[in-house]
KEKE-3310 file (N, C-alpha, C; in steps of 0.2 Angstrom, whole numbers, plus 5000, padded with zeros to 4 digits):
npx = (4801:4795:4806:4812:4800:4805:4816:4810:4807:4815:4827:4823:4826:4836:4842:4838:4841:4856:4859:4856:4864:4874:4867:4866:4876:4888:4902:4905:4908:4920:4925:4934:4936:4945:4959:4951:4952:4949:4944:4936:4932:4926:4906:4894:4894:4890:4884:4882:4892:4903:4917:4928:4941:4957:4966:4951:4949:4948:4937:4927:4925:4924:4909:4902:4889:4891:4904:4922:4933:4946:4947:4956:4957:4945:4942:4941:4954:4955:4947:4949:4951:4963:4973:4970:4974:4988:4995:4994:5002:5012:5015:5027:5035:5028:5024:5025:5034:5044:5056:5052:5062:5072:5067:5057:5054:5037:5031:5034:5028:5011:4999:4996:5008:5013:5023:5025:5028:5038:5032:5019:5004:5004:5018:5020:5028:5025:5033:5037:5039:5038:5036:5038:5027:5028:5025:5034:5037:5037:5019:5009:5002:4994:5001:5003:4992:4993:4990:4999:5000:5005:5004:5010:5020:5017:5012:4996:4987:4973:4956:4940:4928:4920:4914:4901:4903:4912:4911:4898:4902:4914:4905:4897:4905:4910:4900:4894:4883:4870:4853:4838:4834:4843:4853:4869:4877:4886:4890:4883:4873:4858:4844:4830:4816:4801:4781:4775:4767:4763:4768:4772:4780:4797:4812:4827:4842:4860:4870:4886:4896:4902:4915:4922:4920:4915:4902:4897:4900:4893:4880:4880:4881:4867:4861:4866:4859:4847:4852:4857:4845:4835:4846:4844:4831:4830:4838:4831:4822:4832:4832:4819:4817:4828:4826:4811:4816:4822:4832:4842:4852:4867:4878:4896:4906:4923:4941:4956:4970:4986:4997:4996:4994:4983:4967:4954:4943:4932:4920:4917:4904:4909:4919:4933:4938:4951:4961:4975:4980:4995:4996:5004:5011:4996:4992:4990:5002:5007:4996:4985:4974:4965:4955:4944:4947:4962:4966:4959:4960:4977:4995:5006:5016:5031:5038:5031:5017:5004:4987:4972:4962:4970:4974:4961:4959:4968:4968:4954:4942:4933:4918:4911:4905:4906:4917:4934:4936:4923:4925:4921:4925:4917:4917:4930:4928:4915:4922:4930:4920:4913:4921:4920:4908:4911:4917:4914:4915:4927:4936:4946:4950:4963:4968:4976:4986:4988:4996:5001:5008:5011:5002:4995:4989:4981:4977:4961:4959:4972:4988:4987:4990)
npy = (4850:4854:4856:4868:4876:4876:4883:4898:4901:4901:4908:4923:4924:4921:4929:4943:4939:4938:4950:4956:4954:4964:4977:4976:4975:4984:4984:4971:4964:4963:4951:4936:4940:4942:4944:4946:4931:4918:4902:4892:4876:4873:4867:4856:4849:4851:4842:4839:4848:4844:4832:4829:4827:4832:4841:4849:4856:4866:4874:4866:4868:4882:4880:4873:4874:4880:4891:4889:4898:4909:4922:4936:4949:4952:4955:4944:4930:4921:4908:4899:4878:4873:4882:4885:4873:4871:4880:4876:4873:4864:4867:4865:4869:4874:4860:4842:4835:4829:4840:4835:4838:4830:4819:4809:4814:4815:4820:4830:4836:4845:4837:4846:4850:4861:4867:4857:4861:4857:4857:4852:4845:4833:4828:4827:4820:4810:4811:4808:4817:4813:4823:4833:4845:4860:4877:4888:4882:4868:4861:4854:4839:4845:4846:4863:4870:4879:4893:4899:4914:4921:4932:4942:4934:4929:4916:4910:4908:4904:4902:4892:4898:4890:4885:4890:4905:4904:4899:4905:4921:4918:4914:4926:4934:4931:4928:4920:4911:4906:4901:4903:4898:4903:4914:4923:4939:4950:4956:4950:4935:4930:4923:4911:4906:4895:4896:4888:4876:4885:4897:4909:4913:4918:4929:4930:4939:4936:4945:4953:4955:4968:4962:4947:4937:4931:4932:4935:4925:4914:4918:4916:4903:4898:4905:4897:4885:4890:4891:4880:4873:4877:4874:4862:4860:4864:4854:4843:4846:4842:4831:4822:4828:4821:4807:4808:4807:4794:4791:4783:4779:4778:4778:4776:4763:4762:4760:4757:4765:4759:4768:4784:4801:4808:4822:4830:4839:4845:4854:4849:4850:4859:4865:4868:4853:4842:4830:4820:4811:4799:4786:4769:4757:4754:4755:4764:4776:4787:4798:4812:4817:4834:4839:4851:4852:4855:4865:4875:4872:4875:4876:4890:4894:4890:4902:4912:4915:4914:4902:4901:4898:4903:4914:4925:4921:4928:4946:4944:4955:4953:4951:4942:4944:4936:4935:4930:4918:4913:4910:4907:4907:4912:4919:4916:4904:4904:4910:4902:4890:4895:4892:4880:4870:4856:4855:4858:4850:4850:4863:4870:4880:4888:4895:4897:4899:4913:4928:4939:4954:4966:4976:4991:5005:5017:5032:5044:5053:5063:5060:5050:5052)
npz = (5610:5620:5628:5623:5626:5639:5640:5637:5648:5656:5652:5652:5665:5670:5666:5672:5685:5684:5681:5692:5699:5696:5700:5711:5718:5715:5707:5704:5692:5692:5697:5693:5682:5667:5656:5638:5630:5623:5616:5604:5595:5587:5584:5580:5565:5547:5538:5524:5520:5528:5526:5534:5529:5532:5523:5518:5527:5534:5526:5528:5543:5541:5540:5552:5562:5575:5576:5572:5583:5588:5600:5604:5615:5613:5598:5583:5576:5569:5559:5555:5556:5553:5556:5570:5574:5570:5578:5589:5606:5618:5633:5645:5663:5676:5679:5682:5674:5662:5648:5632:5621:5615:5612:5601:5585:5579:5569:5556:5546:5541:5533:5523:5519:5529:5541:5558:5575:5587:5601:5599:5599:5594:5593:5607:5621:5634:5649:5666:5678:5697:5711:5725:5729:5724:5725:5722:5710:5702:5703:5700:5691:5679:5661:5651:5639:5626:5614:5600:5594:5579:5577:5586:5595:5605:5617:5619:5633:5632:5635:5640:5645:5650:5641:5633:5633:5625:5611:5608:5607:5597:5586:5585:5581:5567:5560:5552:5554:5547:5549:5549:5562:5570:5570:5568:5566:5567:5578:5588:5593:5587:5594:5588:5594:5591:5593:5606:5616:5627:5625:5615:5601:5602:5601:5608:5610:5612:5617:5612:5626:5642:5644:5650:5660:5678:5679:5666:5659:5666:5661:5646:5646:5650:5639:5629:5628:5626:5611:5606:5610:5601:5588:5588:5583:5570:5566:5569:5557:5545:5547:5545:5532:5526:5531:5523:5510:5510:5513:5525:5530:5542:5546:5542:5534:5540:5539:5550:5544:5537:5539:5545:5551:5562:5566:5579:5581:5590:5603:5618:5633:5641:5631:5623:5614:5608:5597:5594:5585:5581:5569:5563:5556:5557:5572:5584:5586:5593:5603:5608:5618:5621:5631:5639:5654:5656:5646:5655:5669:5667:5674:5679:5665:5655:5653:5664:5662:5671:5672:5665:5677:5688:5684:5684:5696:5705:5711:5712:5718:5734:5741:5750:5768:5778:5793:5796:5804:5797:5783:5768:5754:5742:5732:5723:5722:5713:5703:5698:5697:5687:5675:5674:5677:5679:5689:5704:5714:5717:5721:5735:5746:5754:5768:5778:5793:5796:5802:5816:5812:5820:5835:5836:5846:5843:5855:5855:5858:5863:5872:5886:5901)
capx = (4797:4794:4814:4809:4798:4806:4820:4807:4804:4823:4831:4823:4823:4842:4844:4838:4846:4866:4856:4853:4871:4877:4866:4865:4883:4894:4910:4904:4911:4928:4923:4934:4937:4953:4957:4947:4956:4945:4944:4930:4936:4917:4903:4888:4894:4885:4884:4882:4899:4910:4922:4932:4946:4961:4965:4945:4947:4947:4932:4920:4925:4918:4901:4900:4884:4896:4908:4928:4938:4952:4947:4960:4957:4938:4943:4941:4961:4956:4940:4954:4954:4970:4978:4970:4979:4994:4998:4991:5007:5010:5022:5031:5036:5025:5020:5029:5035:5051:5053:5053:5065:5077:5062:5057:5049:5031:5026:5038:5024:5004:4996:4995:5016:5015:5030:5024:5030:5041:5029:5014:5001:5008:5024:5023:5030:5024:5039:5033:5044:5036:5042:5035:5024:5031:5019:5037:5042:5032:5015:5002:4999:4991:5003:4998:4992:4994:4990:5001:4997:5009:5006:5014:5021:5015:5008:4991:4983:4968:4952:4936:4924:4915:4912:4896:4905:4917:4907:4893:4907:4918:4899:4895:4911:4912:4895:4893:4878:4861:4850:4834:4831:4849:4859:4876:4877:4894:4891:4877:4870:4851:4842:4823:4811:4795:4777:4774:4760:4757:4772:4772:4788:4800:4819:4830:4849:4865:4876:4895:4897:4910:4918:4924:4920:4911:4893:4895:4902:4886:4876:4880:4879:4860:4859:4868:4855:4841:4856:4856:4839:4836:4848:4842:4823:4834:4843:4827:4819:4834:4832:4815:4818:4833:4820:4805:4817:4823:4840:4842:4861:4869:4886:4901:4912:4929:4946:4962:4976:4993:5003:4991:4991:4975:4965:4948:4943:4924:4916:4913:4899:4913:4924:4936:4941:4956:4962:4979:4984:5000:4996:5012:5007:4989:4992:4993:5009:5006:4990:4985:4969:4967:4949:4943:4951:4969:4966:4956:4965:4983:4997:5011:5020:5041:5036:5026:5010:4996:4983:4964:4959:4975:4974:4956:4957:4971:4967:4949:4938:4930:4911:4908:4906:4910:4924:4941:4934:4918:4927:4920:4930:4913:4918:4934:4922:4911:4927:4932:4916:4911:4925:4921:4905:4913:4923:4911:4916:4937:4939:4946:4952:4968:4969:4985:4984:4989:5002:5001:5016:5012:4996:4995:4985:4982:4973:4958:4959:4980:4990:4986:4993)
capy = (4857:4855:4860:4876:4881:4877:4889:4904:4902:4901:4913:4928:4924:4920:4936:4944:4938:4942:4960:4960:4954:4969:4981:4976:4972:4987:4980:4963:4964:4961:4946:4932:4944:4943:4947:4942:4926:4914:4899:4889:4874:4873:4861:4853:4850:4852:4834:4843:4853:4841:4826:4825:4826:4838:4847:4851:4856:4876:4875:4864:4871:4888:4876:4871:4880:4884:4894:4890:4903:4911:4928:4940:4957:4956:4952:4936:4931:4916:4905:4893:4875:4872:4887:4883:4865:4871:4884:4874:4872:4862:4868:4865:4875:4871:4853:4838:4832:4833:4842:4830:4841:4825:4813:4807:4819:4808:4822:4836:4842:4841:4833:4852:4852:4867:4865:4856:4861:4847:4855:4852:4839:4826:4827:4826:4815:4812:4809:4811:4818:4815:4827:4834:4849:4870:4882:4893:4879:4863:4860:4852:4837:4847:4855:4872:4871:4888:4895:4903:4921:4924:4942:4946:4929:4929:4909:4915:4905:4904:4897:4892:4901:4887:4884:4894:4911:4907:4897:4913:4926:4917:4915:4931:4939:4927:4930:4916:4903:4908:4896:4903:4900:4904:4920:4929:4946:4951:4959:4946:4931:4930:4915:4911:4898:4895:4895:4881:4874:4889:4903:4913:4911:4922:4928:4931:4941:4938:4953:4950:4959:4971:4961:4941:4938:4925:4931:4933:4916:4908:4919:4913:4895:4900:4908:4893:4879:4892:4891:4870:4869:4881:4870:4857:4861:4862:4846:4839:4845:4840:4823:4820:4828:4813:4800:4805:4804:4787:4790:4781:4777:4783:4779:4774:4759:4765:4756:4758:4764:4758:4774:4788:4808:4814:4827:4829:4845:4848:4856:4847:4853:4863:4869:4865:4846:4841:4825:4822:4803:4796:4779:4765:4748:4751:4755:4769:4778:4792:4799:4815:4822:4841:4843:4858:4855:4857:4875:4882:4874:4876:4882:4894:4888:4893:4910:4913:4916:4909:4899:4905:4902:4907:4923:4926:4921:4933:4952:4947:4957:4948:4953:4940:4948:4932:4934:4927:4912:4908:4914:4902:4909:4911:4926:4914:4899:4907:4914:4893:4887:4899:4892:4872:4867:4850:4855:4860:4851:4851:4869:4870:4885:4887:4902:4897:4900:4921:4930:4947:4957:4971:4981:4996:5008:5028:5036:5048:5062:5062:5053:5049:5055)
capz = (5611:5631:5630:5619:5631:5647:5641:5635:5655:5661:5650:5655:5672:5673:5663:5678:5691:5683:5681:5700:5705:5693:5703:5721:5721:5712:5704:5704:5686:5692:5700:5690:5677:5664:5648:5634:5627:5620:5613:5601:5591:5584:5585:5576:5559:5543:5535:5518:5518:5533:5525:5539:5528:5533:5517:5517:5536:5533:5523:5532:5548:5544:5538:5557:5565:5579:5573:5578:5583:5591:5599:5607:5617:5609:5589:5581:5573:5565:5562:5551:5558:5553:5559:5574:5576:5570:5582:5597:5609:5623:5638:5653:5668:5683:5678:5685:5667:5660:5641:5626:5616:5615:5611:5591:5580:5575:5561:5554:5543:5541:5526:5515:5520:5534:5547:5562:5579:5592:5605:5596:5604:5587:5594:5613:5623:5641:5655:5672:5684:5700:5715:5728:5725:5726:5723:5720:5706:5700:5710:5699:5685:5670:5657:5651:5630:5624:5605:5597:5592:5574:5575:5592:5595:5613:5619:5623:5639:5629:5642:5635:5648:5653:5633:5629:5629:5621:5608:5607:5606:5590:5581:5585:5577:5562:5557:5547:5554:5547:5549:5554:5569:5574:5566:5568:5565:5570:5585:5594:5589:5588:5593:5588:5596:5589:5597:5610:5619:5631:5625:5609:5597:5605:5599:5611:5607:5616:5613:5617:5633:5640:5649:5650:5671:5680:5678:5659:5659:5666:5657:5642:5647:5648:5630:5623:5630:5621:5606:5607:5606:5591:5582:5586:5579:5563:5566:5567:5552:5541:5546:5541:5525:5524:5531:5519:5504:5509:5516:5532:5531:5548:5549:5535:5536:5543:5538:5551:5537:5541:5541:5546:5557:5562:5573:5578:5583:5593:5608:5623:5635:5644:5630:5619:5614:5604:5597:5589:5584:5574:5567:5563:5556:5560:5579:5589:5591:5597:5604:5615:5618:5624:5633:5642:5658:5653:5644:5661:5675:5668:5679:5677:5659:5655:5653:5669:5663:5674:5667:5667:5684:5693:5680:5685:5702:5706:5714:5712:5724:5738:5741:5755:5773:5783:5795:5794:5805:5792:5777:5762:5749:5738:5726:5723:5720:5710:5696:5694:5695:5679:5669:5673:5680:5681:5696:5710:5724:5716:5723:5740:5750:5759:5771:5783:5799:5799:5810:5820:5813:5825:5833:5839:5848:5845:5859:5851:5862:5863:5875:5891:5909)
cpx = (4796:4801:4813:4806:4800:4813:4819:4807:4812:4826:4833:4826:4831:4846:4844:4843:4852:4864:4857:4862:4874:4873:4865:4871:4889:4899:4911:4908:4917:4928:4925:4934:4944:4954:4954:4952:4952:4946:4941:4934:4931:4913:4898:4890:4888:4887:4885:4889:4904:4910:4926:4939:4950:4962:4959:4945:4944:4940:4925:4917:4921:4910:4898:4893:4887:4902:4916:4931:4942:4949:4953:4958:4947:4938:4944:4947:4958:4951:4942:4954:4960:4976:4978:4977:4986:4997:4996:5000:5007:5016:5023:5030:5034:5024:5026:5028:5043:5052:5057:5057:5068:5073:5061:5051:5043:5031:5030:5032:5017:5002:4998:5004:5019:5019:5025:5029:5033:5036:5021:5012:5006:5013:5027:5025:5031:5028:5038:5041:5040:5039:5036:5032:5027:5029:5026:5039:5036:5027:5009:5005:4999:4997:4999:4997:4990:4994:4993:5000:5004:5009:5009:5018:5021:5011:5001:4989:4976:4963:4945:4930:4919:4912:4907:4900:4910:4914:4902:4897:4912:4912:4897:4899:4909:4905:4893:4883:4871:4856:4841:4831:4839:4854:4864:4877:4884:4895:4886:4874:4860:4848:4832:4818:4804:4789:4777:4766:4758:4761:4771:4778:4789:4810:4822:4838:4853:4872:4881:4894:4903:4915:4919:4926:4916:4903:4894:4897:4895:4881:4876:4881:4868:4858:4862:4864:4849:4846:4855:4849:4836:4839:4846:4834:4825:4837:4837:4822:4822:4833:4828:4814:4822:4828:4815:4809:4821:4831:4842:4848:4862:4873:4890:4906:4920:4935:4951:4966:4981:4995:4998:4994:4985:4973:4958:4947:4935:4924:4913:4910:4904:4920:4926:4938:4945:4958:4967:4983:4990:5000:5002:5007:5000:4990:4994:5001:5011:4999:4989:4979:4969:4959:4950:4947:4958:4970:4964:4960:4973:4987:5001:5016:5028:5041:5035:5021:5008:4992:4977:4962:4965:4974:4968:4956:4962:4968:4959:4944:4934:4924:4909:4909:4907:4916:4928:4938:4929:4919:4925:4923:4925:4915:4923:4931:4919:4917:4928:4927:4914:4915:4922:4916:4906:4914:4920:4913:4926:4939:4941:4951:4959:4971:4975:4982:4986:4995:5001:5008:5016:5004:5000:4990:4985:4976:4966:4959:4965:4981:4988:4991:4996)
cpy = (4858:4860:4868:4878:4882:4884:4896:4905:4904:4906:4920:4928:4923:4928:4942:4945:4938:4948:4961:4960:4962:4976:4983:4974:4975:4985:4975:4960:4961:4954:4939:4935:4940:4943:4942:4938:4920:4910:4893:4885:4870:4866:4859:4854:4850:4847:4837:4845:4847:4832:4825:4826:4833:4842:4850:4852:4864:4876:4869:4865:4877:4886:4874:4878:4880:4886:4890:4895:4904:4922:4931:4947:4959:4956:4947:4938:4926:4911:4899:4885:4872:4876:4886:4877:4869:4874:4882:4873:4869:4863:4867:4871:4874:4867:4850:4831:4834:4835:4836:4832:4833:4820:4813:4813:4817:4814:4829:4842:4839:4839:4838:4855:4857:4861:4862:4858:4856:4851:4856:4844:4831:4824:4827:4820:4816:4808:4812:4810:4818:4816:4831:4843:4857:4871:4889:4889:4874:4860:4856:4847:4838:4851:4861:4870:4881:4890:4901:4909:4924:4932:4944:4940:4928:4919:4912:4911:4906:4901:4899:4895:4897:4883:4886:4901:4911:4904:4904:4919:4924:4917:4919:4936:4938:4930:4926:4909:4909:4902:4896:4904:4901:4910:4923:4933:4950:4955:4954:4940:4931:4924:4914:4904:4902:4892:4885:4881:4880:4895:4905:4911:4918:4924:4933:4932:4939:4942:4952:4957:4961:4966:4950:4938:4932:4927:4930:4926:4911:4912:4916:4906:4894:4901:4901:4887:4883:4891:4881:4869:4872:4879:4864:4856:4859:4857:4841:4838:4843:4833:4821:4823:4822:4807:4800:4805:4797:4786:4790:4780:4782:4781:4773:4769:4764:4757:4758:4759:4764:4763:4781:4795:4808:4819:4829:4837:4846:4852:4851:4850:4859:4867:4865:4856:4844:4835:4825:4815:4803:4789:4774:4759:4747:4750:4760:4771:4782:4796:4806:4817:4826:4843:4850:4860:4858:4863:4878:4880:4872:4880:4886:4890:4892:4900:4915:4913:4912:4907:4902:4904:4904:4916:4926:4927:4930:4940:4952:4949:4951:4951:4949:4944:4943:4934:4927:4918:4907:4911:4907:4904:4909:4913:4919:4907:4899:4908:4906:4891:4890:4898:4884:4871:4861:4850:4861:4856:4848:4858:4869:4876:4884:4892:4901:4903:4909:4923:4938:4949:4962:4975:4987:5000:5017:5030:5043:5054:5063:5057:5054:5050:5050)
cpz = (5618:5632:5629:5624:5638:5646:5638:5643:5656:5659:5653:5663:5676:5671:5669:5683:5690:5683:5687:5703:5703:5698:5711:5723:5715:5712:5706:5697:5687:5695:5694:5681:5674:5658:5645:5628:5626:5615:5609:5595:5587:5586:5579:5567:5554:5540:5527:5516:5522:5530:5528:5536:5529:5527:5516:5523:5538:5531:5528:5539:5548:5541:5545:5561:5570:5577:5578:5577:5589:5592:5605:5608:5612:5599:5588:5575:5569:5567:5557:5555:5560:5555:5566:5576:5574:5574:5591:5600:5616:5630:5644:5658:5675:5684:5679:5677:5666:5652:5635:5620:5613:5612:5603:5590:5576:5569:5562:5550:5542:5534:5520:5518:5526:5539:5553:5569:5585:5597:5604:5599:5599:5589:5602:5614:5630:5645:5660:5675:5691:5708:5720:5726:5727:5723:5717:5712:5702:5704:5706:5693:5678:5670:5656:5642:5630:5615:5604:5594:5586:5575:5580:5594:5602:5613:5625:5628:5637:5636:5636:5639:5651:5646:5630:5628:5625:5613:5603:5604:5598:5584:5579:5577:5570:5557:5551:5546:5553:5546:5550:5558:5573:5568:5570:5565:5565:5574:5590:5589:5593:5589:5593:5590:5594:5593:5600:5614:5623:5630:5618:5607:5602:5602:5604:5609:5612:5612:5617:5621:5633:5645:5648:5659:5671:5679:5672:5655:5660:5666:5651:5641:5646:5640:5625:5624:5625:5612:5603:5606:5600:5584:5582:5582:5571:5560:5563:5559:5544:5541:5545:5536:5522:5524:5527:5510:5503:5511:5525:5534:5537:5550:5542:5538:5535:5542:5542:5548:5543:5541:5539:5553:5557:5567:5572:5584:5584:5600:5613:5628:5638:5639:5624:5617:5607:5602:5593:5590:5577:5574:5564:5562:5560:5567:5579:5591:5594:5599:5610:5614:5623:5627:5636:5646:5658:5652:5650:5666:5674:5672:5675:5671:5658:5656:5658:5668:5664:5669:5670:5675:5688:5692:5683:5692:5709:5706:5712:5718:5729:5741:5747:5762:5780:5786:5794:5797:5802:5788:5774:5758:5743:5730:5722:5719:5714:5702:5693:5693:5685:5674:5669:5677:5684:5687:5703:5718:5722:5719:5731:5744:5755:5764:5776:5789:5801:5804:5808:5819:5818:5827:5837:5840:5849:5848:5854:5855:5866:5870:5881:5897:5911)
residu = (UNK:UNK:UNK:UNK:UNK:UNK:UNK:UNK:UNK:UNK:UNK:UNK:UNK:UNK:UNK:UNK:UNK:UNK:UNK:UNK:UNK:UNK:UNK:UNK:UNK:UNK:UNK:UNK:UNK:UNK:UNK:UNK:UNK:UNK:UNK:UNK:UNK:UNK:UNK:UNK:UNK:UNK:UNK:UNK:UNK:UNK:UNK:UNK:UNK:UNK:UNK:UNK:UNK:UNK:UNK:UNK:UNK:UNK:UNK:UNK:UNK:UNK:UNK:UNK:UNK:UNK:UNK:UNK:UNK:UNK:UNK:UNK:UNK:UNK:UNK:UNK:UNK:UNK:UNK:UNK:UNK:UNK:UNK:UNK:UNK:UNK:UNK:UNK:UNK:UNK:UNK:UNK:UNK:UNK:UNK:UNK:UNK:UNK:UNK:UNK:UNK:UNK:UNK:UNK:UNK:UNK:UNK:UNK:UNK:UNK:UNK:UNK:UNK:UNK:UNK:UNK:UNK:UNK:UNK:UNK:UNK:UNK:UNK:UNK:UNK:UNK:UNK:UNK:UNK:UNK:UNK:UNK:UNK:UNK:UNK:UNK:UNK:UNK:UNK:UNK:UNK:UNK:UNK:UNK:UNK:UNK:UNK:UNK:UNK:UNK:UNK:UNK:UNK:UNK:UNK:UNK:UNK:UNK:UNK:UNK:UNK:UNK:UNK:UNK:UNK:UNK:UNK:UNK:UNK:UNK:UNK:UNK:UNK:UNK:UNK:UNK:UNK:UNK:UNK:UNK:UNK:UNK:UNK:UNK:UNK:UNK:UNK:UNK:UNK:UNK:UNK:UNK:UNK:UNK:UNK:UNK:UNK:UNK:UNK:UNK:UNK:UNK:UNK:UNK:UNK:UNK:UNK:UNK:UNK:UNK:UNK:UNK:UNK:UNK:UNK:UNK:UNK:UNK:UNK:UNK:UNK:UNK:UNK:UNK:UNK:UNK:UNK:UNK:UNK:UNK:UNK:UNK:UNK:UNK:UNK:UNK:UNK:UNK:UNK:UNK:UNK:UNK:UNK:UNK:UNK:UNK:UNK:UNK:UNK:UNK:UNK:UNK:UNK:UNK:UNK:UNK:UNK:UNK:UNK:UNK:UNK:UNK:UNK:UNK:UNK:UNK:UNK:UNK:UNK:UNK:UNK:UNK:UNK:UNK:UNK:UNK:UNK:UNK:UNK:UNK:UNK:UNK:UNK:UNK:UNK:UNK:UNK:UNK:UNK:UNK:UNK:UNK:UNK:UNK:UNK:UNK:UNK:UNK:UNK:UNK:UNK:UNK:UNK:UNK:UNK:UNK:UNK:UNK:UNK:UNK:UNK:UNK:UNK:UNK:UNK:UNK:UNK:UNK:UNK:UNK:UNK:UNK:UNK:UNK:UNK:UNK:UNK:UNK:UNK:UNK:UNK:UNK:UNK:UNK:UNK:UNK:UNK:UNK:UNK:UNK:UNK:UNK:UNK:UNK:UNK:UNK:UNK:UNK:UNK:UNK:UNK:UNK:UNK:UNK:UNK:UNK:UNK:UNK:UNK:UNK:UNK:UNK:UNK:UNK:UNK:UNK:UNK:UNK:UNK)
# end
């Protein structure tokens, strides 16, 4: 309950302060801007409806009080677990790997029969090629995961904004969690916290914005902390419903099977997180997990297209008034931070040392005698 109230006090107040950037700094919106491609692969299950079992994966997925989803251009395509997983892809290009076409095929198809893809996380197979770095060629580590978009066949460069907006925004659309102290509407989700020791109940809205930018990113890192502990109010009062009817049990024995796929699909504090094992004799045969990183800072994939911060960072205006000699690269700072708070002191600026193609000088009051 201290929490509840420390975020009646924060919210507003953070609310504020992205209002002022928007007004003391016209076309600060573009700041870390790019299209709206989003990515939520839900969180906080409903014990009630989630068996963890893949054929019931569709169906307990949309039971999650965070919604998952797939929004493109501002529309939510799909809030399907299993659509999700199946169209995740994993690709080359700028990454210092070589392609696993030639490699074994662990899983042709998923438990309910649909085709599996060879660059699907099931089926990777990681071969490091390591080479020196060309920003024109192969210059980074991380592959690129890209989701498949069936209706244009485009591999979207999804990013998960930091993981509250894109979290808030598939909730929003979907419109499915009512819980009381937390509703989606299909334009905004609404979040209510109740009286505290010195604040009044309060319900606070977040309305999907026009925009998918660096402020709206760590704005809605705010509204999901009031979102987090709203469900949590509700977390707590199902468990002592559980406890005063005598149900203490909190966790199931678990057997290794010999000859096993799986995939674990949640929301780490930054985003998406993915898990895709193929079992053999009771061992690991293949294994990839997909966290946040990977989706935000992928580079350029077979296709060309940039991964979210390249995309983002790209032709975004510059607001600071440092000169060239104390140039911080804030603005620049500010568009990656807002995707991955993890990675505050990973950003690092590279300005190269400039060259004079030509000056010139025109006289104001013509040419000179």
């Amino acid at each position: 309950m201290k929490y509840v109230e420390f975020m009646k006090k924060v919210l507003p107040l953070h609310d504020d302060l992205f209002d002022f950037f928007y007004q003391a700094l016209p076309g600060y919106e573009e700041v870390g801007r790019r299209r709206i491609l989003l990515g939520c692969w839900g969180s906080f299950n409903d014990p009630e409806h989630c068996d963890y079992t893949y054929k019931n994966m569709t169906a307990w997925g949309r039971k999650m009080f965070v919604t998952p989803g797939v929004v493109v251009d501002g529309k939510l395509v799909t809030t399907d677990l299993v659509d999700i997983n199946l169209n995740i892809r994993i690709l080359l290009g700028s990454s210092y790997y070589d392609d696993w076409k030639n490699a074994e095929t662990f899983v042709k198809a998923d438990p309910l029969g649909n085709p599996v893809d060879k660059n699907h996380p099931w089926n990777q197979t990681t071969i490091p090629r390591p080479q020196k770095r060309d920003f024109a060629g192969k210059y980074t580590w991380v592959m690129s995961p890209r989701w498949l978009d069936k209706r244009t066949g485009d591999h979207l460069a999804l990013d998960t904004g930091g993981g509250p907006i894109a979290r808030l925004w598939a909730t929003a659309l979907a419109g499915l969690v009512d819980i009381g102290y937390i509703k989606s509407t299909g334009h905004s989700v609404k979040i209510y916290l109740p009286k505290t020791m010195s604040k009044p109940e309060v319900e606070f809205e977040w309305k999907i914005p026009k925009w998918s930018n660096a402020i709206e990113r760590d704005r809605a890192r705010t509204y999901f902390q009031a979102y987090a502990a709203a469900c949590a109010l509700h977390f707590a009062e199902k468990a002592m419903e559980e406890l005063h009817a005598g149900k203490t049990k909190t966790w199931s024995d678990f057997k290794v099977p010999e000859e096993a796929i799986g995939c674990g699909f949640h929301e780490a504090v930054r985003g998406v997180l993915s898990h895709h094992v193929v079992i053999r004799k009771g061992k690991i045969a293949n294994y990839h997990p997909y966290p946040p990183t990977p989706w935000n800072a992928n580079p350029r994939d077979i296709y060309g297209t940039p991964g979210p911060y390249e995309d983002a960072v790209q032709n975004t205006p510059i607001f600071e008034e440092n000169g060239p000699d104390k140039f911080k690269g804030i603005d620049i700072m500010r568009a990656v931070r807002s995707f991955d708070p993890c990675l505050p002191c990973g950003v690092h600026m590279y300005l190269g040392g400039g060259k004079v193609l030509k000056t010139q000088h025109s006289p104001m009051f013509g040419v000179p005698r």
